[in-house]
C-alpha positions as CSV (number, residue, x, y, z in Angstrom):
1,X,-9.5,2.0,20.9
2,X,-6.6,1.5,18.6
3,X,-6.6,-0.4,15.2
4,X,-3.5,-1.5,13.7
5,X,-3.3,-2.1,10.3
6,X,-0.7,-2.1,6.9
7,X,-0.8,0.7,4.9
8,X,1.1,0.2,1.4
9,X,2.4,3.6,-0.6
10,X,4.0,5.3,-2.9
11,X,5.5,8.0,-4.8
12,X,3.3,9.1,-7.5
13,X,4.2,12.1,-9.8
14,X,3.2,14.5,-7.1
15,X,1.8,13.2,-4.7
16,X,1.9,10.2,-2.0
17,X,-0.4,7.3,-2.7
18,X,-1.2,4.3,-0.2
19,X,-4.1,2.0,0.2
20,X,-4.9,0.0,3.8
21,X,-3.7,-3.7,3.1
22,X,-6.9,-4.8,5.4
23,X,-9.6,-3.0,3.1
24,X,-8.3,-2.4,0.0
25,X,-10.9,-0.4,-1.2
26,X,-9.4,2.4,1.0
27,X,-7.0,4.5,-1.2
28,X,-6.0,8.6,-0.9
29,X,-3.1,10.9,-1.5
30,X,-1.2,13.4,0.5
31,X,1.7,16.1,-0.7
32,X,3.4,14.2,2.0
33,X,4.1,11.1,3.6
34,X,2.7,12.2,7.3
35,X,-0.8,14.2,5.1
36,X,-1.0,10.3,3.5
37,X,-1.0,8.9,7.0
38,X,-3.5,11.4,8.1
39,X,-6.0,10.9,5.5
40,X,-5.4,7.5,5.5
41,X,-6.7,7.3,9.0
42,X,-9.2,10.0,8.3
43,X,-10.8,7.6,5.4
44,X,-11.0,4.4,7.5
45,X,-12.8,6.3,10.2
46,X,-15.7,7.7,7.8
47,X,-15.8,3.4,6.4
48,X,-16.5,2.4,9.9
49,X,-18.7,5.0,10.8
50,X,-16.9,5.9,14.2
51,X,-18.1,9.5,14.3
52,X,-21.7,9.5,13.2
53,X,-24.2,10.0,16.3
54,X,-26.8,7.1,17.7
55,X,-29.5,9.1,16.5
56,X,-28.6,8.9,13.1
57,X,-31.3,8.5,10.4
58,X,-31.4,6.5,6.8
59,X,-32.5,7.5,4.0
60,X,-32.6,5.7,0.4
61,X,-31.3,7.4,-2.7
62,X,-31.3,6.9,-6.0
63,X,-27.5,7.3,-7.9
């Protein structure tokens, strides 16, 4: 299944910034604009959990 959603970015001092438009608190870099796009992607996929397995375990830590 395919997501669409608006990425903004940027041009920092080295490196490409951007942060998804739908959940802001998902911000990285890439050396370029396609590595941004990739880890973009990569980021919103470990927030929603897409790849962990249905017999997962929890575990409570202390931070």
């Amino acid at each position: 299944m395919t997501h669409r959603m608006t990425m903004i970015y940027w041009k920092g001092d080295k490196f490409w910034l951007g942060k998804l438009l739908d959940h802001p608190d998902i911000m990285t870099q890439g050396e370029t604009l396609e590595e941004l796009e990739e880890n973009i992607k990569d980021a919103y996929r470990l927030m929603v959990l897409e790849d962990i397995p249905g017999d997962f375990k929890v575990k409570e830590i202390a931070v």
